[in-house]
Each structure stands twice: as C-alpha cells, then as structure tokens.
KOLVEX-304558 format. One record per residue: x, y, z of N, C-alpha, C, CB in turn. Coordinates in pm, whole numbers, padded with zeros to 5 digits, always signed. Glycine has a CB too. Layout:
XYZXYZXYZXYZ
...
***
This chain:
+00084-00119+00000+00000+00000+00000+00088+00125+00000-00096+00000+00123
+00079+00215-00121+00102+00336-00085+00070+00457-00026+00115+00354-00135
+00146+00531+00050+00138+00653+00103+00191+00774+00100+00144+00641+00178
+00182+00878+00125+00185+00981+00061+00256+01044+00225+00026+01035-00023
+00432+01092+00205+00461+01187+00359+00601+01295+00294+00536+01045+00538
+00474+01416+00342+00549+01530+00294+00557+01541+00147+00682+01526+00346
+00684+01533+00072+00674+01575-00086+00732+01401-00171+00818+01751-00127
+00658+01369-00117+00720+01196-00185+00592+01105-00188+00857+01095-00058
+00578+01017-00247+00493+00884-00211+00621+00767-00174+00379+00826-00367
+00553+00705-00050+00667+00580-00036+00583+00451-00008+00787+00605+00103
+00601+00376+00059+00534+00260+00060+00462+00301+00224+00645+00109+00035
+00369+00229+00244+00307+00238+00409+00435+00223+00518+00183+00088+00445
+00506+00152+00457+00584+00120+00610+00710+00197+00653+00638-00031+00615
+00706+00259+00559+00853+00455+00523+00750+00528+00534+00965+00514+00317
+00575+00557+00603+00578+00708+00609+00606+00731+00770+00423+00782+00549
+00728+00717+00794+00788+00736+00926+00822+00877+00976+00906+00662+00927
+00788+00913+01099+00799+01024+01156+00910+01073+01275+00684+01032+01193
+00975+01139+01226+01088+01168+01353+01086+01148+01553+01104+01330+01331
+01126+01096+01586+01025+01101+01743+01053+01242+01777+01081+00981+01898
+01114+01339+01703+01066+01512+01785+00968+01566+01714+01190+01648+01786
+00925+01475+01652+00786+01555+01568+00682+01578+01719+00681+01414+01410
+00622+01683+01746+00477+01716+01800+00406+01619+01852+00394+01765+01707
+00346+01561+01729+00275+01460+01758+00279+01362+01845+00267+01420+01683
+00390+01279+01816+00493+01182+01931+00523+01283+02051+00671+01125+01854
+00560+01362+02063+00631+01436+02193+00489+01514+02291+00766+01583+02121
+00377+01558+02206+00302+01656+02271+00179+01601+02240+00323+01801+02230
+00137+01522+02144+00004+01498+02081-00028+01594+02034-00096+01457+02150
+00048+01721+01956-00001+01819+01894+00014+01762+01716+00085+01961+01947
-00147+01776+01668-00181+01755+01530-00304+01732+01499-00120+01663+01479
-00350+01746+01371-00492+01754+01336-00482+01637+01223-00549+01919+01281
-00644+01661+01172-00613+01548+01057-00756+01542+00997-00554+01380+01119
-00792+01494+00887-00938+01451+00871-00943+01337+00784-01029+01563+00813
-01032+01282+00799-01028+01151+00715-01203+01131+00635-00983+01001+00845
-01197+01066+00536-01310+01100+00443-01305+00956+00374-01284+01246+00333
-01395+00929+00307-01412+00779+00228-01426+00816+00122-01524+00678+00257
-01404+00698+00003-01369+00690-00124-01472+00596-00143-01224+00657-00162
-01519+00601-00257-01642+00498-00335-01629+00516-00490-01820+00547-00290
-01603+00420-00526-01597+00396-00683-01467+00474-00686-01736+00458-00792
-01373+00513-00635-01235+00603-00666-01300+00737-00617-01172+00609-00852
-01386+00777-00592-01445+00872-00555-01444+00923-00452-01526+00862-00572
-01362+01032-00372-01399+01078-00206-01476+01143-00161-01328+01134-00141
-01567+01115-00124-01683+01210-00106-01660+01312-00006-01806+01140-00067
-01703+01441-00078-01730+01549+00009-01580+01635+00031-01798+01485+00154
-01477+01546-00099-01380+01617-00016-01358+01739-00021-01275+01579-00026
-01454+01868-00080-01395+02017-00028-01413+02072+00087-01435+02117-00094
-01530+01992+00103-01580+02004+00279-01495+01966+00357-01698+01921+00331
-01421+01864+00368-01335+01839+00462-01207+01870+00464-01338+01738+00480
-01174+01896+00342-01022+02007+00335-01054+02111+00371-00947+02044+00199
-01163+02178+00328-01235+02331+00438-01162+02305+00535-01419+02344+00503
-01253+02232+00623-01186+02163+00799-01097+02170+00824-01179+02039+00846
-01038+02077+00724-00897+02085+00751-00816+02223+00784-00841+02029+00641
-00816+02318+00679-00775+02423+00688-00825+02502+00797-00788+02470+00584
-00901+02481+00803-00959+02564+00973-00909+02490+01069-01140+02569+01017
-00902+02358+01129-00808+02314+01210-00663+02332+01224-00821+02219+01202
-00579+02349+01138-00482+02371+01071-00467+02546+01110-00510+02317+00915
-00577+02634+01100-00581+02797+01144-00556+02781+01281-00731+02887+01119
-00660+02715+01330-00676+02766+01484-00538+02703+01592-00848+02694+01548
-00470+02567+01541-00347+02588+01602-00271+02603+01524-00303+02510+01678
-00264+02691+01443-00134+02779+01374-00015+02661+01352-00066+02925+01498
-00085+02626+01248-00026+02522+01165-00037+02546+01005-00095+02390+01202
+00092+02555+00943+00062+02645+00778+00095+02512+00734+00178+02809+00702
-00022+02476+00676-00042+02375+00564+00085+02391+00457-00195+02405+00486
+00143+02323+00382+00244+02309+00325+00175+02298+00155+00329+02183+00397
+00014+02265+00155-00013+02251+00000-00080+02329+00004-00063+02141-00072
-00179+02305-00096-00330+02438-00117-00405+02324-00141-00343+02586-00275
-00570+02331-00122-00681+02241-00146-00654+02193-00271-00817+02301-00137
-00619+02290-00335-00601+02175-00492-00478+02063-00489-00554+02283-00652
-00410+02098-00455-00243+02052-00462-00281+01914-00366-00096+02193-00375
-00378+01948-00274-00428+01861-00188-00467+01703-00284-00563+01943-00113
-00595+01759-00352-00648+01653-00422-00599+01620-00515-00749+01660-00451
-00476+01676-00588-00401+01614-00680-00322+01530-00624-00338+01691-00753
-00274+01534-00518-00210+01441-00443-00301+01303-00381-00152+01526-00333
-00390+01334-00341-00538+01247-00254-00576+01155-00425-00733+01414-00172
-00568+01237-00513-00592+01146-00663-00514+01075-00710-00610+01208-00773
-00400+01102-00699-00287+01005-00772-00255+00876-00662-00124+01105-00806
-00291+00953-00491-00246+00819-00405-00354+00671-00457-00276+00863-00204
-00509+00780-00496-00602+00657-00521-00571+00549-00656-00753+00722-00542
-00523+00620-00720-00494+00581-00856-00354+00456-00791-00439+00748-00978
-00262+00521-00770-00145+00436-00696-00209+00315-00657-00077+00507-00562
-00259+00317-00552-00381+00181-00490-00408+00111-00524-00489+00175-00464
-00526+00138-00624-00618+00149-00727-00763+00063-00650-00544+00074-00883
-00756+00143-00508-00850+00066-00394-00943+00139-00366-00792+00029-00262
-01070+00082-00485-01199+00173-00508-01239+00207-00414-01303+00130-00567
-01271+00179-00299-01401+00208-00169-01240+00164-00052-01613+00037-00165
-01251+00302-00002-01145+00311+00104-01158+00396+00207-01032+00341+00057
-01092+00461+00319-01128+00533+00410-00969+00624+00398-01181+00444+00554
-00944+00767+00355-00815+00834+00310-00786+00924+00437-00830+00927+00159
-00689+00918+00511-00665+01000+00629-00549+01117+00602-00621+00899+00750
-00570+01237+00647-00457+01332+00615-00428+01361+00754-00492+01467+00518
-00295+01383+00796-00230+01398+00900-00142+01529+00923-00164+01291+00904
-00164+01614+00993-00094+01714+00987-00026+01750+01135-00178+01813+00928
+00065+01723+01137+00121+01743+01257+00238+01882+01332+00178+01623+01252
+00274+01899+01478+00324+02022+01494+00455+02032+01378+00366+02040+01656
+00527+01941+01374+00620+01919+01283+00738+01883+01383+00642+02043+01181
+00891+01853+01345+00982+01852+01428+01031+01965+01505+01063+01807+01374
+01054+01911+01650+01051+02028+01772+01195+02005+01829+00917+02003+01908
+01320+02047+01797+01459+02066+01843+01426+02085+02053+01539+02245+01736
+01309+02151+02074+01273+02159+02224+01193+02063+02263+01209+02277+02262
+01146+01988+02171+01007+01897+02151+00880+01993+02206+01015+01733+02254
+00900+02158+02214+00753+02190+02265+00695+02266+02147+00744+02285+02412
+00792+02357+02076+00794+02447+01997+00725+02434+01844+00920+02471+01999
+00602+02424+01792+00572+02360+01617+00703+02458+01577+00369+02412+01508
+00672+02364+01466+00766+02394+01356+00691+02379+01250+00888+02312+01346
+00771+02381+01118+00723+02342+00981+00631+02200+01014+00867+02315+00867
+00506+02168+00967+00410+02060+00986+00497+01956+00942+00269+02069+00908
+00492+01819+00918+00470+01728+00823+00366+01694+00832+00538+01635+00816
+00321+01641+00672+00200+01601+00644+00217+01472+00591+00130+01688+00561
+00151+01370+00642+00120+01216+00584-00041+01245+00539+00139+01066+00725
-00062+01086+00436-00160+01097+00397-00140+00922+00352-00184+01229+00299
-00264+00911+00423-00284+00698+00394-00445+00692+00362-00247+00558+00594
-00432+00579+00306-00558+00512+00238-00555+00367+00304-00549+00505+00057
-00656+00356+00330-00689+00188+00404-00808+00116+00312-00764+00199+00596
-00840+00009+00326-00953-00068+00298-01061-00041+00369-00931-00190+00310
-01172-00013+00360-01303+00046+00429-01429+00021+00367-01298+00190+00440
-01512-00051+00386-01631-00131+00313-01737-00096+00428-01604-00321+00282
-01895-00002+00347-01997+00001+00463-02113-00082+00412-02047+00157+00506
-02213-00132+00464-02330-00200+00419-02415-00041+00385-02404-00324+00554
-02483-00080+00244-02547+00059+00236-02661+00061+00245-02529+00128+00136
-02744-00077+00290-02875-00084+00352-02880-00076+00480-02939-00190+00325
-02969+00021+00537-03019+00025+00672-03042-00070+00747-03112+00074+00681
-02951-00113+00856-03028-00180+00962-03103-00154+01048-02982-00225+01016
-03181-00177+01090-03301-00114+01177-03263-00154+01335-03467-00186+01127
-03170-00278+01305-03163-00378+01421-03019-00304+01481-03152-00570+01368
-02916-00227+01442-02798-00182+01503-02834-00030+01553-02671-00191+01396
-02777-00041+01653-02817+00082+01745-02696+00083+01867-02994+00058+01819
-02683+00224+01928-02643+00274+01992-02671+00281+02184-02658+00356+01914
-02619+00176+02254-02666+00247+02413-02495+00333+02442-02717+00073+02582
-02556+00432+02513-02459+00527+02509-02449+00546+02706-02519+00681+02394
-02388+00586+02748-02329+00630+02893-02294+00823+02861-02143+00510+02934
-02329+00848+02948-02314+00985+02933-02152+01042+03054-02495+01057+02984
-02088+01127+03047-01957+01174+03111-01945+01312+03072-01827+01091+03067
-01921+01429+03209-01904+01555+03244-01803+01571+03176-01896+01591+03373
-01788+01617+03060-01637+01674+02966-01680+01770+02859-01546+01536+02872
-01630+01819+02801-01621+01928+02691-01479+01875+02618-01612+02106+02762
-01482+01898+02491-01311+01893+02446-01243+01970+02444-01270+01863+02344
-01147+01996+02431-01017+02111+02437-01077+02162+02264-00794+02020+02455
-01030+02276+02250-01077+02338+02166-01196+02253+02005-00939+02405+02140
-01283+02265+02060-01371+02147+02021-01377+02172+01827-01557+02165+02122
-01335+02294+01802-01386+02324+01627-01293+02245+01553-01373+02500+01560
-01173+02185+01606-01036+02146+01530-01058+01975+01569-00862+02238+01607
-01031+01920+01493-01028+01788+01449-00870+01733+01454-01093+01782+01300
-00850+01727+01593-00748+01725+01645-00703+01556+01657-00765+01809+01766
-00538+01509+01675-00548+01378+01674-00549+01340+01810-00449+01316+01600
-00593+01438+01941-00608+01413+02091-00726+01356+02083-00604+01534+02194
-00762+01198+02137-00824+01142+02210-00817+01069+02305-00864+01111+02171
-00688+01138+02355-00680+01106+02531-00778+01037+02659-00668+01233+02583
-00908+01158+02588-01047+01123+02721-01093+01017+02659-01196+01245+02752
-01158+01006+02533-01194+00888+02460-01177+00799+02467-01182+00874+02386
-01020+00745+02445-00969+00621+02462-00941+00603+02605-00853+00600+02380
-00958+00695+02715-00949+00642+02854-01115+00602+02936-00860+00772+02942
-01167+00659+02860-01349+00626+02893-01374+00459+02827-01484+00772+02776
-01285+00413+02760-01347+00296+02700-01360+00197+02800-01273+00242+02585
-01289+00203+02889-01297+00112+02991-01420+00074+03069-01217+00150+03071
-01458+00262+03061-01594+00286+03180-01700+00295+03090-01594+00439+03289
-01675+00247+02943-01786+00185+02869-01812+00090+02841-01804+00207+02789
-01703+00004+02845-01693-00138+02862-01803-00199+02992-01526-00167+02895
-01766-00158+03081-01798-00164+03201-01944-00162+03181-01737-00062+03285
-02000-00058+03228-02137-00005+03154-02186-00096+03086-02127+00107+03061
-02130-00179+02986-02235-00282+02937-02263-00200+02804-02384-00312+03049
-02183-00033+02780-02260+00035+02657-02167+00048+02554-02323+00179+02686
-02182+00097+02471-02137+00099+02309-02049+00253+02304-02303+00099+02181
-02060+00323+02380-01967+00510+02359-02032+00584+02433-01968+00607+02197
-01965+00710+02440-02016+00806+02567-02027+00940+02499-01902+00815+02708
-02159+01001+02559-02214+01106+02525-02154+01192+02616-02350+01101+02520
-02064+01283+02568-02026+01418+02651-02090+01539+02693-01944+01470+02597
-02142+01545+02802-02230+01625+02882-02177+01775+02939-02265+01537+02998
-02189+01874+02955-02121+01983+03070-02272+02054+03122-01986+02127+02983
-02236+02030+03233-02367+02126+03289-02504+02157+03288-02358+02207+03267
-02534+02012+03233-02642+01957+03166-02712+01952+02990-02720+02010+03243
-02599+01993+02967-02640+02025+02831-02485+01911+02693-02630+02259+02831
-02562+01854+02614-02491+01774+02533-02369+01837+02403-02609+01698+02474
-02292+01788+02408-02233+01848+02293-02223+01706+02188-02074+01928+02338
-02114+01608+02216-02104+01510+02076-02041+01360+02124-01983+01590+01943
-02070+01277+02062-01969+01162+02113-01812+01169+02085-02012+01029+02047
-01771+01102+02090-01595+01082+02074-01569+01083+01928-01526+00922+02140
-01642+01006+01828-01621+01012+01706-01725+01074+01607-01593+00896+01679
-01823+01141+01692-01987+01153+01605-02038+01266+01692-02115+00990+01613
-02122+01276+01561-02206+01405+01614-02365+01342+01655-02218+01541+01470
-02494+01454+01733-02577+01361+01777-02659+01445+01731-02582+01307+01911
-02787+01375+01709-02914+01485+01663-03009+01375+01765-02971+01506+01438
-03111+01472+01796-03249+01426+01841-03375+01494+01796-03253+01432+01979
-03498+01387+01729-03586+01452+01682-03673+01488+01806-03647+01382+01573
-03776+01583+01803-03842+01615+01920-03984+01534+01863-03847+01795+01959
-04077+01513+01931-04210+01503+01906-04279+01630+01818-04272+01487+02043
-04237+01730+01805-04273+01781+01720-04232+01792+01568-04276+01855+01769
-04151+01655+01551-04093+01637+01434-03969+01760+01385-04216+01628+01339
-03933+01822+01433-03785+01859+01463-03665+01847+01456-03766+01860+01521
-03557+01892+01367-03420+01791+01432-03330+01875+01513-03311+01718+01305
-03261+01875+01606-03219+01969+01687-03057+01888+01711-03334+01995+01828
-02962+01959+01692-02821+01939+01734-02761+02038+01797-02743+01911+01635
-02672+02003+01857-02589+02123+01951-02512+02203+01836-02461+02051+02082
-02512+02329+01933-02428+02429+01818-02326+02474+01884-02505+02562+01754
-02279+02433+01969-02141+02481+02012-02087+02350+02115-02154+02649+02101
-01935+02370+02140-01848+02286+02172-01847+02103+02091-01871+02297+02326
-01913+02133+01951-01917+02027+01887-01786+02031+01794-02050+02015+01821
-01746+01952+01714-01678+01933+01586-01806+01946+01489-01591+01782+01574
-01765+02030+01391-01908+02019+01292-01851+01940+01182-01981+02179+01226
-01932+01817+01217-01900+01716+01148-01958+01742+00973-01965+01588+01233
-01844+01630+00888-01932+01680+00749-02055+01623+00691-01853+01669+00636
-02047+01520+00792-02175+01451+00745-02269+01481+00849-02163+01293+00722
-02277+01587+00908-02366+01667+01030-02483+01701+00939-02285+01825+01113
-02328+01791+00870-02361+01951+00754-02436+01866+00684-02216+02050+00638
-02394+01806+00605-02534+01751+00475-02642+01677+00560-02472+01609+00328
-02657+01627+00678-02764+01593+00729-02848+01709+00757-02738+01520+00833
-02826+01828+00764-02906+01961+00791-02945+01961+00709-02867+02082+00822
-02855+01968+00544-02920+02013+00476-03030+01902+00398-02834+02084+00409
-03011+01785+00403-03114+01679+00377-03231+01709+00464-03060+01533+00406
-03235+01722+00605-03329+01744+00646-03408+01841+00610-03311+01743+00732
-03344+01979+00624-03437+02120+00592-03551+02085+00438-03294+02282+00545
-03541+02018+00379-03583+02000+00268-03737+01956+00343-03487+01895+00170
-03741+01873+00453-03896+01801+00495-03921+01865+00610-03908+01628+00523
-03865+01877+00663-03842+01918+00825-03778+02039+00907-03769+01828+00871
-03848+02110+01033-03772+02153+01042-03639+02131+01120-03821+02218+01047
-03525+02211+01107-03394+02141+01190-03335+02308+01246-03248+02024+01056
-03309+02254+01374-03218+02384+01456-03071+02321+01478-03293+02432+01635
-02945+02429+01484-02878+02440+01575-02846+02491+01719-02840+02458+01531
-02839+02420+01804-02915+02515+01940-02833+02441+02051-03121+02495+01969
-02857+02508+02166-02843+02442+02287-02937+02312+02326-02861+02542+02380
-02876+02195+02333-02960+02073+02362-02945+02011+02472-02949+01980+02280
-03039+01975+02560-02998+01942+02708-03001+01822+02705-03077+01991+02823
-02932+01733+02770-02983+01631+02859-03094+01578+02866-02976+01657+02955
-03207+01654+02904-03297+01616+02920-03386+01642+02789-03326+01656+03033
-03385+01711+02701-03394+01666+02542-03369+01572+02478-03342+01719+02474
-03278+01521+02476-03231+01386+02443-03296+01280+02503-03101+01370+02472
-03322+01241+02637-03357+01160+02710-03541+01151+02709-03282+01198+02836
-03599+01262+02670-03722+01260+02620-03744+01254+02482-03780+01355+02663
-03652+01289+02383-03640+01279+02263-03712+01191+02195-03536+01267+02242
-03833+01150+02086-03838+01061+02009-03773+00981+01944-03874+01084+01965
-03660+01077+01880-03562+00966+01829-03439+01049+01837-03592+00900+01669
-03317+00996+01898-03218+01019+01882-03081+00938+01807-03218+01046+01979
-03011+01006+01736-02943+00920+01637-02792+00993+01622-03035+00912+01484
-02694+00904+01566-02565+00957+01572-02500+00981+01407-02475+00849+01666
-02397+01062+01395-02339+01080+01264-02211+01083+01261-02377+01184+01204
-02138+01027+01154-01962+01030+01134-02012+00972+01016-01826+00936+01245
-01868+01018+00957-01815+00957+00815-01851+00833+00782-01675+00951+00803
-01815+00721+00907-01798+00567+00881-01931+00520+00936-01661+00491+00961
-01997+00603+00980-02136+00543+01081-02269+00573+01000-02154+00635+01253
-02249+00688+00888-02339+00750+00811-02433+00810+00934-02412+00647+00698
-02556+00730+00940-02628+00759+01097-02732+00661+01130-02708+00911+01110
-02656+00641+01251-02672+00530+01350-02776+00588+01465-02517+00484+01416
-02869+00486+01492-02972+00497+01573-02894+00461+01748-03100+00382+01507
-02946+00564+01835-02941+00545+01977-03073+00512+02025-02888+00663+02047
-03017+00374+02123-03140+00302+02147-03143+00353+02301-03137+00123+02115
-03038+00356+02361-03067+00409+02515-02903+00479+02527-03112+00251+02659
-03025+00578+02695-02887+00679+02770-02913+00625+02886-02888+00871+02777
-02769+00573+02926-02766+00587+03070-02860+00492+03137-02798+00726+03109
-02901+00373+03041-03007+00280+03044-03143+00365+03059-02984+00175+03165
-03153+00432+03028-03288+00519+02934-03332+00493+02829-03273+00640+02895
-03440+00416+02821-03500+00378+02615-03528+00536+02551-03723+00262+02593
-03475+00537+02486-03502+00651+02390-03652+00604+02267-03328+00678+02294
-03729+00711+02334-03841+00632+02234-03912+00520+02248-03796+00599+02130
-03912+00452+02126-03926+00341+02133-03838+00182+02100-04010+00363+02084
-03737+00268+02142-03594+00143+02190-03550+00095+02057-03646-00024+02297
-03626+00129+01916-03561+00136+01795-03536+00211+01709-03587+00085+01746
-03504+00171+01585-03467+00298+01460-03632+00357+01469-03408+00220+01249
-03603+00494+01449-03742+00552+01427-03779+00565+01218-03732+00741+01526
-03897+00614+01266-03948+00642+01074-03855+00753+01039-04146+00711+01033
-03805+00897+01152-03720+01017+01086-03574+00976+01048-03709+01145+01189
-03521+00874+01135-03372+00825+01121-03352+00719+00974-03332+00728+01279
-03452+00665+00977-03458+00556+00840-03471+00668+00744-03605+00426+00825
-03559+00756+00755-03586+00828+00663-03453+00880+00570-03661+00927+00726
-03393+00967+00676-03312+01095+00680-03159+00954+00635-03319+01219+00887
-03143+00846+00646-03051+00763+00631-03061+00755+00422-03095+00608+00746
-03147+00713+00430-03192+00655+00288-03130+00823+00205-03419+00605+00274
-03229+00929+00270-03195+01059+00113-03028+01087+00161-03328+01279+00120
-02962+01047+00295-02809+01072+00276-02750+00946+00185-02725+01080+00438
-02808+00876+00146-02749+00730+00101-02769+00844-00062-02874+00524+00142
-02887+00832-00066-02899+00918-00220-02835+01045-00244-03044+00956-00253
-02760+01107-00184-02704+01225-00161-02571+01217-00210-02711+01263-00027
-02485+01094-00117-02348+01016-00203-02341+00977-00288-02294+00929-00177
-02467+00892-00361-02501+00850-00479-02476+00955-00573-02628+00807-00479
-02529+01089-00550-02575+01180-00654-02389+01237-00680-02722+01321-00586
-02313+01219-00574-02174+01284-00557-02095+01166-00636-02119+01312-00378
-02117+01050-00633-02050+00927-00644-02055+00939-00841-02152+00771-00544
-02171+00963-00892-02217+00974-00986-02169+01088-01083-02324+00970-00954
-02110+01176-01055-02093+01292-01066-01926+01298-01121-02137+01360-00930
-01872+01211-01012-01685+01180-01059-01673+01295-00969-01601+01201-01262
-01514+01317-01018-01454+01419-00981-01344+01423-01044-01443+01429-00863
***
C-alpha cells in the first residue's frame, strides 16, 4: 500500500515520523479523514475546508493548497487502485529541536480498505453512557483522544457501546460523532457549540431542511432523554440509531421512521456525488 509523507509517495511502512515531531512528543496535530467509493472521495472540499480551519486555529501552515491537496489524494487513489477506502490526512506540529515548539508541519496521507453495508439496519443501534467533559478546543479535528480512549474502559464496564459528553447539563457530541435528536414535534435539533461540525452533520441539515424543520441550538440532557428519536453521525457510521442513555429507552428502543428516513436521502445524496466523478 502506498502513502503519501510530505513531498514523496513511499510505501506504508517509510511514512515514518521523527520522534521530535509534535505529535509523538506533545500529541499536537490535526487530521481529517473522508471515504472513497468507486475512486471517488466524497465530500472532499468540505473536509479540506476543515482541515484548513483546524490547521488555522493551532497555527499550523499547511504546506499545500486544497487543490495541490487533491491532486495528491488522486494520484495516491490511482497508486492503490482501492476503489471504496477510508483516506486519512495527517498534519502534525512538525519537528521540535525543544520537543515543545511547532515547527514546519509534516503532512502524511494513507488510504486503508473500508467497506460500509449501504442498507439500513433497523436492528444496530447505539446504548450510550453519558460523562461531564467538553473537548479542548472542540472546532479542530485534532489527533487528541486522550479522554476517549481512557473512557473505554468505563464503557466497557457499563455494558454500553460510547459516551455522550455532557457539561452542565447540556450535550455536545460523542468521541467520534455528532448527535441529533428529533423532538415530538418532528424537529431535528443538534448542539451548536463545543461540537466538531461534522461533514456529514452539515449535509444531514441540509437533507433534512428539505422536509423538516432542523435547529442548531443548545440541547440538554434532558432533550435527548425525552427525545423521540435520537441518532448519531460520522463519516464511517453515516447515521446510526441510539437506542438508550444511561439505560434510558429513547423512544421506542428502535430505529425511528425520521432516522430511516433521513438515512436513505443521505445514502442518495453520495449517490448523486459518487455519480458525478470528480
């Protein structure tokens, strides 16, 4: 498998990183990762957007431009030639002579094997555990998941599937996903601050607004937990139904009619992108 680090392609097992790089020394780095279908990556201006805004806010100067980006993200696919994949870009503080100090970034960039079922299951769902946290600067798509990977334990435990991050009674996002809950008034409501705005959030708004209405807003706790249907979103999850909080049935303990719904026109949405080339 090839990969792509700094101004070269080498094989997966040379895109090796200095141990004073950031990353290794501080966990300072960002990154975004996006899927490929038919050779196709969906959505990727949206998520090089991101990128570049993660990349702003800890003052990290990207080394390409969005285009230079996908000419590179195109030739790695072509290299491959591994139609339906999951493509990660890595941007890190760069090498640190103090190990505290960024420097010039390096940038890696890998492609993996990544296969989703594109029919709805009705039967896979989400019990979630809820935990008092916020993330460190939550807009950047950072490669810190410190709290994440130390909560797995106390989700394990729990008996549940991931943890819903709470502050002060009010929800922001899971570890890898964003969360929406429909209200009984047919509604879709997601948090609008201390989230990552995920990209497959964004086109879920805009799929929705088309039938429904949808807010960004403050969402409590106790919204969710009365919620009709609450459901989750990421890249690799498309959107996944939450069946319980905190051993709370949400609803009626399955996929609802708005989540099947709102699943199917994002399925047709990639389709219409998939179709399209690039």
């Amino acid at each position: 498998m090839w990969a792509f680090i700094n101004n070269q392609f080498v094989t997966a097992d040379q895109a090796v990183l200095p141990v004073s790089d950031l990353s290794i020394q501080r966990g300072y780095g960002i990154f975004d990762f996006f899927r490929t279908v038919e050779h196709v990556p969906l959505f990727i201006d949206h998520h090089l957007v991101r990128l570049q805004h993660s990349a702003s806010v800890l003052r990290l100067q990207l080394p390409f431009s969005n285009d230079e980006l996908k000419n590179i993200v195109r030739e790695l696919i072509n290299k491959n030639n591994l139609p339906t994949s999951g493509i990660r870009i890595t941007v890190t503080g760069g090498n640190a002579a103090d190990t505290y100090t960024p420097t010039t970034p390096n940038i890696v960039i890998t492609q993996s094997p990544l296969t989703m079922d594109a029919a709805f299951d009705a039967s896979k769902g989400l019990h979630l555990i809820t935990e008092e946290y916020v993330r460190e600067l939550p807009t950047v798509k950072s490669i810190n998941y410190l709290m994440g990977i130390y909560l797995q334990q106390k989700v394990k435990d729990a008996g549940a599937d991931d943890v819903l991050y709470v502050k002060n009674g009010h929800i922001s996002e899971l570890v890898r996903s964003n969360v929406f809950a429909v209200t009984h008034q047919n509604e879709l409501i997601t948090s609008d601050a201390n989230v990552l705005y995920g990209i497959t959030r964004k086109h879920i708004l805009q799929v929705a607004a088309q039938t429904m209405g949808e807010k960004e807003q403050a969402v409590s706790l106790h919204d969710v937990l009365h919620a009709k249907e609450v459901f989750v979103s990421s890249t690799t999850k498309r959107l996944l139904p939450v069946f319980s909080i905190n051993g709370n049935k949400i609803g009626n303990g399955i996929a609802g009619t708005v989540t099947t719904d709102l699943y199917q026109r994002f399925l047709e949405l990639e389709h219409q992108v998939i179709g399209k080339g690039w």
